[in-house]
C-alpha positions in Angstrom: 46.5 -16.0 -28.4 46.3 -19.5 -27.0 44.1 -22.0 -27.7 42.5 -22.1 -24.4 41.3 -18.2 -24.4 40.4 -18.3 -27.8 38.0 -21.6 -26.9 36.5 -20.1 -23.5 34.4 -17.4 -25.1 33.2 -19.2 -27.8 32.3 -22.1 -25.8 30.4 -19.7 -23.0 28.8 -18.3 -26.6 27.3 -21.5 -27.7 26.2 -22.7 -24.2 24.5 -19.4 -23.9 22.6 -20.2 -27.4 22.0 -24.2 -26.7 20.2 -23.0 -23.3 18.0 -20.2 -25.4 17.1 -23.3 -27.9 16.1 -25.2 -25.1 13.8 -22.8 -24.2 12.1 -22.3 -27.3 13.8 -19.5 -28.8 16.4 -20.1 -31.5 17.3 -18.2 -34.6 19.1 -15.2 -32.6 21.6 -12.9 -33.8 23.2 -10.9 -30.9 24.7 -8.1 -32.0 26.8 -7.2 -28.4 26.1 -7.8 -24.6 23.2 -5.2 -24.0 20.8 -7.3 -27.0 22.1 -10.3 -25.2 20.8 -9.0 -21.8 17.6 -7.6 -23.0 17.1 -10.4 -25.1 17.7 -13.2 -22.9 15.3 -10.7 -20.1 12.5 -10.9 -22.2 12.7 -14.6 -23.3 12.9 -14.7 -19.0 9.6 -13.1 -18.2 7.6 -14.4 -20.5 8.7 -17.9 -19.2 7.9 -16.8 -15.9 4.6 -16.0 -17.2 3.7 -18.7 -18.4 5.1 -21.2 -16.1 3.4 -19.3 -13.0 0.4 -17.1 -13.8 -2.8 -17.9 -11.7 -5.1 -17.6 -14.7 -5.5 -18.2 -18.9 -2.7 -16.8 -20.4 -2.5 -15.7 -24.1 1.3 -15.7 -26.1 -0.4 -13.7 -29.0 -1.8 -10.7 -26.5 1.6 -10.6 -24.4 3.5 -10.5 -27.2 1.4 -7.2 -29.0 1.5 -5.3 -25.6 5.3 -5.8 -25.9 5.3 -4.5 -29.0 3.4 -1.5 -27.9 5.5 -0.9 -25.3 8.5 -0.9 -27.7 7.0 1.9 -29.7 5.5 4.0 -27.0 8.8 3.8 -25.6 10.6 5.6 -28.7 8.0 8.7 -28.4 8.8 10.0 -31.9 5.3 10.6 -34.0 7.3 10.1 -37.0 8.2 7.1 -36.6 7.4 4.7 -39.9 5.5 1.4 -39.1 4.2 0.0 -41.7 5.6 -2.7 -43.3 7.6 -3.3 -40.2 8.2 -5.3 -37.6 7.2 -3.5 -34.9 3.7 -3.0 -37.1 1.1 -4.8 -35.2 -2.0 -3.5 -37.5 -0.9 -5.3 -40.2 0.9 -8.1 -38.6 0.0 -11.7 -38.3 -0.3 -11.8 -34.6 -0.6 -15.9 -34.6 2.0 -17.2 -32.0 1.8 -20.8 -31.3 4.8 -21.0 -28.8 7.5 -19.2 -26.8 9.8 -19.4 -29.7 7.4 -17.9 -32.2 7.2 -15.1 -29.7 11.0 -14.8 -28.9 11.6 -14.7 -32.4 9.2 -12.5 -33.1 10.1 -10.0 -30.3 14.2 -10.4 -31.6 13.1 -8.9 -35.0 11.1 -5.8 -34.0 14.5 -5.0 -31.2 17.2 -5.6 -33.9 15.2 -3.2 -35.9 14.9 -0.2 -33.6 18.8 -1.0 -32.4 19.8 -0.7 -36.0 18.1 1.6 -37.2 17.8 3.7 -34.1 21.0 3.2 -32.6 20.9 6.5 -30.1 17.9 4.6 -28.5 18.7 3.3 -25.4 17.2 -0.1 -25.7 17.7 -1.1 -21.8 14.6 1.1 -21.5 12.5 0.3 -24.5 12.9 -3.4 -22.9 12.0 -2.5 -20.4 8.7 -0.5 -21.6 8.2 -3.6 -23.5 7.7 -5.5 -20.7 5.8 -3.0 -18.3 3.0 -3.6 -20.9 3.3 -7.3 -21.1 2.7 -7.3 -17.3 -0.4 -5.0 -17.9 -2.0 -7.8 -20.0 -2.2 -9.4 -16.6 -3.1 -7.7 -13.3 -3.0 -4.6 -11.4 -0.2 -6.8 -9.1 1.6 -8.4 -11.8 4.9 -5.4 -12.4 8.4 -5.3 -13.3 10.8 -3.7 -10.4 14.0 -2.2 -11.5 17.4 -3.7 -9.9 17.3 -0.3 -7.8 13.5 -1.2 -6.5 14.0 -4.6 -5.6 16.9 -3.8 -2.7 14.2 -0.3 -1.5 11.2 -2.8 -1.4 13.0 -5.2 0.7 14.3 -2.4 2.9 11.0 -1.4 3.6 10.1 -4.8 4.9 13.3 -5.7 6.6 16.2 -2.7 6.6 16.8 0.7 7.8 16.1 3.6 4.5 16.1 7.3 4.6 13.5 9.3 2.7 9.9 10.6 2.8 8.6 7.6 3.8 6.1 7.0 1.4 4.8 3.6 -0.7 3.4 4.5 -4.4 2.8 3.2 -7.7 3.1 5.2 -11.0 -0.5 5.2 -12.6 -1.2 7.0 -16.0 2.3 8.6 -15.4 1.6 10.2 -12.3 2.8 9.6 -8.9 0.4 7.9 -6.7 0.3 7.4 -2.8 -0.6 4.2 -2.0 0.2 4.6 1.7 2.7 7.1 3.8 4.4 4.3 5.8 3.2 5.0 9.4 5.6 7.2 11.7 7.7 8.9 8.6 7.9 12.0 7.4 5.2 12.0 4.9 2.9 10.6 7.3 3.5 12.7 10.1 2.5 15.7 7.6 -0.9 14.2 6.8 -0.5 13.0 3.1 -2.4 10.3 2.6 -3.1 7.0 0.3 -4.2 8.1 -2.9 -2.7 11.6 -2.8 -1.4 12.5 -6.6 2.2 13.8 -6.4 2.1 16.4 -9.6 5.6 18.7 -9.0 8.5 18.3 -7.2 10.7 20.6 -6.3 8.5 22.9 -8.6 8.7 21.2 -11.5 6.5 19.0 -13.2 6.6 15.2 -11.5 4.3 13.9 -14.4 5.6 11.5 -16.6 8.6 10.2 -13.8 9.5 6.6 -13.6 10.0 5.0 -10.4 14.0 5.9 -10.9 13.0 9.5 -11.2 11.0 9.4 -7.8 13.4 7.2 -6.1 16.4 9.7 -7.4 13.7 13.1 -6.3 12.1 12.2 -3.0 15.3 9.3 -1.2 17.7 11.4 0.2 19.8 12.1 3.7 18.2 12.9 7.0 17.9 16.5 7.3 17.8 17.5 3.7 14.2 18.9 2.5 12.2 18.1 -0.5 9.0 20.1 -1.6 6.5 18.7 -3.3 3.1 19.7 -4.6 0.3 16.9 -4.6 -3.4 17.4 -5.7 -5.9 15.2 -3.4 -9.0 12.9 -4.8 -11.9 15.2 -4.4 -10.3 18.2 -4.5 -9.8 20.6 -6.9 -6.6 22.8 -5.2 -3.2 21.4 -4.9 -1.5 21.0 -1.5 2.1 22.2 -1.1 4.3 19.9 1.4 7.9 20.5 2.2 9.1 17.5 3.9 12.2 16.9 5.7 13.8 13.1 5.4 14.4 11.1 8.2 14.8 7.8 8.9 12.1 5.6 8.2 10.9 3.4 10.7 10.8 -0.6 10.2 8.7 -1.9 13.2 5.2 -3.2 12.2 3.2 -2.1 15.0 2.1 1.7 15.3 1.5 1.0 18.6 -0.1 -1.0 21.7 -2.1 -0.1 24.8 -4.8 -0.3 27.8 -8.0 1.6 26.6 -9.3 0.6 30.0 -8.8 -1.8 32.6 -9.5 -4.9 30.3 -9.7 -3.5 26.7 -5.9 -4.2 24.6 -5.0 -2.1 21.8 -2.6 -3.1 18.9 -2.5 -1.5 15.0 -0.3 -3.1 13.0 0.6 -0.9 9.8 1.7 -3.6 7.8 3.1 -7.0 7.8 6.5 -7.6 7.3 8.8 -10.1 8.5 9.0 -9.4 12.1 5.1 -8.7 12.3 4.2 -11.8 14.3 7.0 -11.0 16.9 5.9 -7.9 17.6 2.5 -9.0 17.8 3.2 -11.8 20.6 5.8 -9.3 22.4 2.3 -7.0 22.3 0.3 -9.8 23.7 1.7 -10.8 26.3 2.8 -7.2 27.8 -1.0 -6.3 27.8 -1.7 -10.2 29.2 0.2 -8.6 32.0 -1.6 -5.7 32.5 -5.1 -7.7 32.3 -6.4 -7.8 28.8 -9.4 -9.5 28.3 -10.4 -8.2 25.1 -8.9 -7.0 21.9 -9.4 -4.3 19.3 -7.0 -5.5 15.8 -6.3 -1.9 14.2 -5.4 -2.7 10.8 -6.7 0.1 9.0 -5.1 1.4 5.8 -2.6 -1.2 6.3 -1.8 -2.1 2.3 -0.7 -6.0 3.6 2.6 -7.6 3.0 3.7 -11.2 3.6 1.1 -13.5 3.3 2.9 -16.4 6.1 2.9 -13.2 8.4 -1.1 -12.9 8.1 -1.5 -16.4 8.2 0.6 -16.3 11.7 -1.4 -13.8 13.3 -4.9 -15.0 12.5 -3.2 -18.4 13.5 -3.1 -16.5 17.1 -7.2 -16.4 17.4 -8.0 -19.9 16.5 -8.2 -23.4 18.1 -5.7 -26.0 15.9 -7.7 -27.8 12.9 -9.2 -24.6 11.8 -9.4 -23.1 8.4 -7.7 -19.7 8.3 -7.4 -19.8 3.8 -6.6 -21.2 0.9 -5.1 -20.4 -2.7 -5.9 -21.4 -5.8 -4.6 -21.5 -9.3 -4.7 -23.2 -12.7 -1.0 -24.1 -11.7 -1.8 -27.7 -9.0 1.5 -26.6 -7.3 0.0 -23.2 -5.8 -2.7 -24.8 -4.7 -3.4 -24.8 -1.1 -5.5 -25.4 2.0 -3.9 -23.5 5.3 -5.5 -24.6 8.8 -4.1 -23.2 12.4 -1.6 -26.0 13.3 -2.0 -25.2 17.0 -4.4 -23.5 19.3 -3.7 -19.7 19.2 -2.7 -17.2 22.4 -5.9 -15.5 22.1 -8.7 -18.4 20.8 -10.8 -17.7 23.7 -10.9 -13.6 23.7 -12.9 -11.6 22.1 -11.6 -9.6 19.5 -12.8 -6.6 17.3 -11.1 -5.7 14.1 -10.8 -2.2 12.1 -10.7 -1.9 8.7 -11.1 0.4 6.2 -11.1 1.4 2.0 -7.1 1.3 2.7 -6.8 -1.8 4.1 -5.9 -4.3 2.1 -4.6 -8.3 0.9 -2.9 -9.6 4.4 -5.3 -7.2 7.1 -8.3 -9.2 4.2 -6.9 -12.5 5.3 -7.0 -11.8 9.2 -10.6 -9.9 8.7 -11.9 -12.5 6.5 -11.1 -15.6 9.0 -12.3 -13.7 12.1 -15.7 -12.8 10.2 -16.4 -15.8 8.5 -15.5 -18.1 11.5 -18.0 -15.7 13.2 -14.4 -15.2 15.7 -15.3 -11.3 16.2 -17.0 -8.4 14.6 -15.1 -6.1 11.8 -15.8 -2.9 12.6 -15.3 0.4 9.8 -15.7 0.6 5.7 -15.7 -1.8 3.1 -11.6 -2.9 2.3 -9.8 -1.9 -0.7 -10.2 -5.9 -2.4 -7.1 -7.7 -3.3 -7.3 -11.3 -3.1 -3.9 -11.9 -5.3 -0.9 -13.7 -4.4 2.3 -12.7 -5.9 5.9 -14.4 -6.3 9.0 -12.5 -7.1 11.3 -14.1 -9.4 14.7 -12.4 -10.7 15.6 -11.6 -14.4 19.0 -11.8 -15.8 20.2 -8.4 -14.9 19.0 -8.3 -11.2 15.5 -6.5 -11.5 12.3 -8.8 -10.9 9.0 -9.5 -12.3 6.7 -9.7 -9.5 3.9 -12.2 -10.6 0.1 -13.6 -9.6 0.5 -16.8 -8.6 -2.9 -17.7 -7.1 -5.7 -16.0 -5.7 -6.5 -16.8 -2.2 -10.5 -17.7 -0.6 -11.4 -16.7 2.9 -12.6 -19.7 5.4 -15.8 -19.5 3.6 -15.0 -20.0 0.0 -15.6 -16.6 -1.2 -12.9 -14.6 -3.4 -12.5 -10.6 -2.0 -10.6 -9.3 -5.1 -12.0 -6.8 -6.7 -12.4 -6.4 -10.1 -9.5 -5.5 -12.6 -11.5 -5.5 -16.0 -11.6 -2.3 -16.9 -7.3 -0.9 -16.2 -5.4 -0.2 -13.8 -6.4 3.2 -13.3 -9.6 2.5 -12.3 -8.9 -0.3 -10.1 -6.3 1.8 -8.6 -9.2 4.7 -7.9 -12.0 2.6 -6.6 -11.7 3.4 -3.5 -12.0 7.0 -4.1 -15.2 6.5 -6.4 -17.3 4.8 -3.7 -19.7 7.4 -2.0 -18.6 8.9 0.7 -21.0 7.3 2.5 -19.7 3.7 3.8 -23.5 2.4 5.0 -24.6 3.2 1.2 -21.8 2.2 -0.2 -21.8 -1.1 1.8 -25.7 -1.5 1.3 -25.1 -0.6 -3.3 -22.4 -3.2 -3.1 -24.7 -6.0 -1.6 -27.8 -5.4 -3.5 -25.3 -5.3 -6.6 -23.4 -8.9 -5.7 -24.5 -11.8 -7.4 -25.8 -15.0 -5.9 -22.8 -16.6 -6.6 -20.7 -14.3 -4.4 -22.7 -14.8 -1.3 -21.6 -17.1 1.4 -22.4 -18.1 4.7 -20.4 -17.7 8.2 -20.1 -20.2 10.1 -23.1 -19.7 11.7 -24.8 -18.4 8.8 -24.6 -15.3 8.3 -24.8 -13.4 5.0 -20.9 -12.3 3.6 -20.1 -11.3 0.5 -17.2 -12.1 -2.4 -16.1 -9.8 -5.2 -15.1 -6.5 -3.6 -13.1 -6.8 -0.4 -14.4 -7.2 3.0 -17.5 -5.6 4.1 -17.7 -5.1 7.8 -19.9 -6.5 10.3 -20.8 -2.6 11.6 -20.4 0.2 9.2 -19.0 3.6 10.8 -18.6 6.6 8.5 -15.4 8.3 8.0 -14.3 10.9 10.5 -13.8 13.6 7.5 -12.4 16.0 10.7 -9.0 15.3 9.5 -8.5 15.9 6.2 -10.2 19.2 6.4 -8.5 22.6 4.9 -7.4 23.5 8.6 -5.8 20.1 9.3 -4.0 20.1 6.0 -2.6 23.6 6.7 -1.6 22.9 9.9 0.6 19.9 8.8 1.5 21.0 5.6 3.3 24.1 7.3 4.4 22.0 9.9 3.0 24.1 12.6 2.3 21.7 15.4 6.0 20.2 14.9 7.6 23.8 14.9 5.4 24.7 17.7 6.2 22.1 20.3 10.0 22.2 19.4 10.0 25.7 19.9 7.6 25.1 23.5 10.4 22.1 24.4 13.0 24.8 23.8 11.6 27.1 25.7 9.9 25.3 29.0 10.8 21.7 28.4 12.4 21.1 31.6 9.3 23.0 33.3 7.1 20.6 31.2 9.1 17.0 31.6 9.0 17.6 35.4 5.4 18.0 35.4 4.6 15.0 33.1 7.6 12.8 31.5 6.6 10.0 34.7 2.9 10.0 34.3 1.6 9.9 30.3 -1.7 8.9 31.2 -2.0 12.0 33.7 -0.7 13.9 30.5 -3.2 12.2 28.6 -6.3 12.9 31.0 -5.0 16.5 32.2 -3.1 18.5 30.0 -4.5 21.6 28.3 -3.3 24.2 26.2 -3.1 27.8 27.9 -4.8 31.1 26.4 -1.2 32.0 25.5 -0.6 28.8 23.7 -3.6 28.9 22.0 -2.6 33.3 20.8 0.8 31.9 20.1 -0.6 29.6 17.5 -2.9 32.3 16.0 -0.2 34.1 15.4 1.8 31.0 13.6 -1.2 30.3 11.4 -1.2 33.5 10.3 2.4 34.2 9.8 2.4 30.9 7.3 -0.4 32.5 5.6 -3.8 32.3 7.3 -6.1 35.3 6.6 -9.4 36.1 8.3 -12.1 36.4 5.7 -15.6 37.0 7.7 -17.8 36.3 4.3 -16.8 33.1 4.0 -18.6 29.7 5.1 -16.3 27.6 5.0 -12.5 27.5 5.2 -10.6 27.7 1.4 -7.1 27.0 0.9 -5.7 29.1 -2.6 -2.5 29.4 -3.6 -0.9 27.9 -0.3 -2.7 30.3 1.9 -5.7 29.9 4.2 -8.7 31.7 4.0 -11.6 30.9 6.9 -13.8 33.4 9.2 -12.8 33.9 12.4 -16.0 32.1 13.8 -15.0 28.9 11.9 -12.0 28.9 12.8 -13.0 29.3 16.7 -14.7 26.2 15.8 -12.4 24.3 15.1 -9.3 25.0 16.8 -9.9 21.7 18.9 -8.5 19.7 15.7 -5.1 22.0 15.7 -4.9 21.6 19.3 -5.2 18.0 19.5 -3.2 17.5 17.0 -0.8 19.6 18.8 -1.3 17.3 22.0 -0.2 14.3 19.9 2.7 15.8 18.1 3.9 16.9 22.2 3.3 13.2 23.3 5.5 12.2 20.2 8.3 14.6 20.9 8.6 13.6 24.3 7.7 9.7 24.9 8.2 8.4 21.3 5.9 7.5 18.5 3.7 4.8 20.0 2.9 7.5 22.5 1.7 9.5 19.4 -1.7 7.4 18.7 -3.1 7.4 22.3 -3.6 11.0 22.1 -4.7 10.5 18.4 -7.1 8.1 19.1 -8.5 10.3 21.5 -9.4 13.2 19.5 -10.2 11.3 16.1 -11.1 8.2 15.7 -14.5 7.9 15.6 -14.3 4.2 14.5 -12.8 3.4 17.7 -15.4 5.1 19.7 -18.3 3.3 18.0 -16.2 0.0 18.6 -16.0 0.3 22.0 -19.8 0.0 22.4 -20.4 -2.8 20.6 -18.9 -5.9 22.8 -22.2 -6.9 23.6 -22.2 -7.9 20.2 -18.8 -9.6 19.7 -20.1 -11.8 22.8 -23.4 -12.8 20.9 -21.0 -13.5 17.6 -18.6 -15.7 19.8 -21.7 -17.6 21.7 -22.7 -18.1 18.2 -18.9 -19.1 17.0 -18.3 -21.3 20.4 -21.8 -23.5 19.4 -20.6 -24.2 16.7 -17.1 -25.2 16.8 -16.7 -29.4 16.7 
C-alpha cells in the first residue's frame, strides 16, 4: 500500500474527530460508519437546537427524552436497565454542556449496538431524536431523507398518490388536510380523519415510511383504506384511486355577481402570490370591486408567501407582522414596502378551525388594521415559525425559530402544554357550536391577551383568530348520506357513465355557457331512479323505523322519507362532480359553493359592514 492511501483515511479520520471536539463532544469511539452517522446526526440536532430554538431550552430534558426514545425504540419488556446507561431513574441527569450530552448519548448507543447488535440502530436514532423534538413543540419534527424531497413536491413538484397531508399522532395516522382537487379530497375525507387499516390491515403503529410506502403509488392503481372520523363512533371505508396531485395554490376564482371577486387559496406555496395577481387582475377585468379571501382549512405554508399577499391590501409603511425569539437574529418587524393592488377594496376573509399559520397572518393584518371583516369559526392557532436545516445523512430537523405577532401585538398560537395529542385534537374538542365557542374562548382570555384594532376594537391572543362574524358549520356535508355517496364513489361513476352515454347530447347543450349550466341545469326523474338504484346496489337499504340515516358495516340504512329529504345533497353534489368532469376543477367550486356553503351566503350580506370597518380603517390611517 502506498504511503499516500494509507495517509488519506486516517487523515479524513482525525479531521472528522477534531471537528466533533470543536463542537463539544470528544471522547468517541466509533465502532464503523453507521455509529459514525448516527452519532455525528445526533451531535447535529441537538446543535441545531440549541443554536436556533425560539424559547428556554434545557440540555438535561433533551437529553432523557433521547434516552427514552432509545429504549422505546427496542420494544423488548425484558430488557435490563438498571445499572445501565440507558437507565435514566437512577441516573445523574446533570448536563452542563453539549459535550456532557454527546458523551452521554455515545455511551447508552455503544451499549445497545454491542450488546444488541441485530438492532438496527439507524432507527433507534432516529426514535431518539423524535422524542428530543417532542421536548419542544407540536412544529418542531425530524423528516426522513424520503419526506424531505415528498414535502417539497407538494409545494413545488408534480407527485402521484392520494393526495393527502398527515402527521402520525399516538401512532395513528392523522389527516391534517386532503390537499384540494386530489383524490382523497374529491371523496370527502377530511382534516382530522384517523386512518386505522389499510388495505385491511391494521395502519396503527406505521411510521411515515410505512404510509408513504401504503398510500404513494401510480395513477390508476387503488388503495383502500378504512378511517374512523372525530365524533363518530363507525369507521368509514374509502377506496381511492391515485392520480396526480395537483400543485396550483388556488382552488379557484370567479364573479359571484357583477362586482363581487372570488379567490380560495388552499395553501401557500411558492407560486401563491402569482397566482393570486394572475387572479386579480382577470377579475379587475371583469369589474371587481370587492373581494371575498377563501382561505378556509388552508393549513399555511411559506410564511414570505403570506406576507406577499396581505402586502396586496395595504398602503406602503404598514405593519403586516413581526417575529420574535430569544435568538436577536430572528427577530423581526415586516411592513408593506409598496402600496398593494387592492389597498382601496373591500375585502372579506373566510376562515375556519382548519385554517391555520399563513391564512392567520393574512386574517390577522386585515382584522387588526380594521382592513375587512373575517367571516366563519375561530382558526386552528399556530403562531410558530419553523426553519429546516439538514442532518448528515440527508433527512432534516424542522425547527421553531420564532413566534410571529399580528399588527397588534398579540400572539395566536395556541397552547401546547399539555402533548401533542391534544393540541393536535383541539379543534375537534371545541363545541360544535362556533358562537359559544368563540364567546367561552373570550370570557376565558386573560387581560393580557386582549388587544385593540386599529380603531379599537376588542381582538384576542392565545388561540387563533377569532372572526369578526361567527357563522356555524354547514354540518350538511359530512352527513351519513354524503359520506356514502363519496365514499362509493357514486357521483364520479355516475357522471362518467352519463358522459359515456349522452355526453355529446350534453356538451352541445352546455360546454359554451357554464353559467347557463350553473343557473339551469336539473337532474331528470330518470336521473334521479338511476341513482336510487346505484345507492342501493353499493349497499343502501330502506329501513322505515329509523330516524335518522345509520351507516354499519359499509352499508346504509335510512327511511325512505329521509332520504327524499335529502337527495338535494347527492344531487348537487352530482352537479359539481359534472361541472368538474367537463370544464375542469376550478369549475368544481362554483357549483359547490352554491349548494353548501353557508359561510359564503351569510358573507355576502354583510358589506355594509366591511364599509363601516374600512370608514373606520380609512380615518385612521396617517
Amino acid at each position: 500500500m502506498s504511503l499516500k492511501k494509507f495517509i488519506a483515511p486516517q487523515l479524513i479520520i482525525l479531521l472528522l474527530l477534531s471537528g466533533i471536539w470543536l463542537a463539544g463532544a470528544d471522547n468517541i469511539v466509533i465502532s464503523n460508519d453507521t455509529d459514525q452517522k448516527n452519532l455525528h446526526k445526533y451531535m447535529q440536532v441537538q446543535r441545531r437546537v440549541m443554536d436556533n430554538y425560539f424559547g428556554e431550552t434545557h440540555l438535561d430534558r433533551l437529553f432523557e427524552r433521547s434516552i427514552l426514545g432509545l429504549v422505546y425504540a427496542m420494544e423488548d419488556s425484558s430488557l435490563a436497565l438498571e445499572n445501565t446507561p440507558i437507565d435514566t431513574t437512577f441516573m445523574d441527569l446533570e448536563i452542563r454542556n453539549l459535550r456532557d450530552s454527546y458523551n452521554r448519548f455515545e455511551d447508552a448507543y455503544l451499549y445497545i449496538a454491542n450488546n444488541y447488535p441485530d438492532k438496527n440502530m439507524d432507527k433507534l436514532t432516529e426514535r431518539a431524536i423524535r422524542e428530543m423534538l417532542k421536548e419542544l413543540d407540536p412544529h418542531s419534527v425530524y423528516i426522513e431523507p424520503e419526506d424531505s424531497d415528498r414535502i417539497q413536491e407538494s409545494f413545488a413538484g408534480k407527485f402521484q398518490g392520494i393526495g393527502i397531508q398527515f402527521n402520525i399522532i399516538q401512532d395513528t395516522i392523522t389527516v391534517i388536510s386532503p390537499i384540494s382537487g386530489g383524490p382523497s379530497d374529491q371523496l370527502g375525507i377530511m382534516s382530522g380523519d384517523r386512518i386505522i387499516k389499510i388495505a385491511d390491515s391494521s395502519a396503527i403503529g406505521f411510521n411515515n415510511e410505512d404510509v408513504m410506502r401504503s398510500l404513494r403509488g401510480e395513477k390508476g392503481t387503488e388503495v383502500k383504506i378504512e378511517v374512523l372520523r372525530p365524533r363518530s363512533s363507525t369507521p368509514i371505508t374509502y377506496r381511492i384511486v391515485r392520480d396526480d396531485i395537483p400543485i396550483t395554490t388556488l382552488d379557484t376564482y370567479y364573479m359571484l355577481d357583477d362586482n363581487t371577486g372570488y379567490i380560495k387559496i388552499n395553501r401557500f406555496a411558492a407560486t401563491t402570490h402569482e397566482e393570486f395577481l394572475s387572479a386579480v387582475n382577470d377579475l379587475n377585468s371583469k369589474g371587481m370591486e370587492k373581494l371575498v379571501l377563501d382561505m378556509r382549512n388552508n393549513p399555511g405554508g411559506y410564511l414570505s408567501q403570506a406576507i406577499a399577499i396581505s402586502e396586496e391590501f395595504f398602503p406602503s409603511g404598514t405593519r403586516l407582522v413581526s417575529t420574535e425569539s430569544r435568538h436577536s437574529r430572528f427577530n423581526s418587524e415586516v411592513d408593506s414596502r409598496r402600496d398593494g393592488l387592492l389597498k382601496d377594496m373591500p375585502v372579506i376573509a373566510l376562515v375556519n378551525q382548519g385554517s391555520a399559520s399563513a391564512s392567520e397572518i393574512v386574517s390577522g393584518a386585515l382584522q387588526d388594521h380594521d382592513r375587512g371583516l373575517v367571516v366563519g369559526r375561530r382558526t386552528f392557532g399556530k403562531g410558530l415559525v419553523q426553519q429546516q436545516y439538514e442532518l448528515v445523512d440527508n433527512s432534516n430537523i424542522r425547527v421553531t425559530i420564532s413566534r410571529y405577532l399580528t399588527p397588534s401585538g398579540r400572539l395566536i398560537q395556541k397552547p401546547f402544554d399539555n402533548g401533542n395529542e391534544d393540541y393536535a385534537y383541539e379543534i375537534y374538542h371545541r363545541t360544535t357550536d362556533a358562537s359559544v365557542d368563540a364567546t367561552t374562548f373570550k370570557d376565558d382570555v386573560p387581560d393580557s391577551l386582549r388587544f385593540s384594532t386599529r380603531s379599537g376594537r376588542t381582538v384576542f391572543g392565545g388561540g387563533g383568530i377569532v372572526p369578526d362574524y361567527i357563522v356555524q358549520e354547514d354540518t350538511t356535508i359530512s352527513g351519513e348520506v354524503f359520506n356514502f355517496l363519496l365514499a362509493n364513489r357514486i357521483e364520479f361513476n355516475f357522471v362518467r357513465d352519463y358522459l359515456d352515454e349522452r355526453g355529446d347530447e350534453f356538451r352541445a347543450e352546455w360546454e359554451d355557457d357554464f353559467e347557463r349550466y350553473r343557473t339551469d341545469f336539473e337532474w331528470s326523474q330518470d336521473d334521479k331512479d338511476l341513482l336510487l338504484s346505484m345507492m342501493k346496489e353499493h349497499g343502501m337499504e330502506f329501513d322505515n323505523s329509523l330516524d335518522s340515516p345509520n351507516i354499519e358495516d359499509e352499508k346504509l340504512y335510512i327511511s325512505e322519507a329521509k332520504y327524499e329529504e335529502l337527495l338535494w345533497i347527492n344531487l348537487g353534489r352530482m352537479k359539481a362532480e359534472m361541472a368538474r368532469q367537463v370544464w375542469g376543477n376550478e369549475k368544481f367550486y362554483p357549483i359547490t359553493n352554491d349548494y353548501f356553503n353557508e359561510t359564503l351566503t351569510q358573507a355576502m350580506k354583510l358589506w355594509d359592514e366591511v364599509d363601516k370597518i374600512t370608514s373606520d380603517y380609512a380615518s385612521s390611517t396617517p
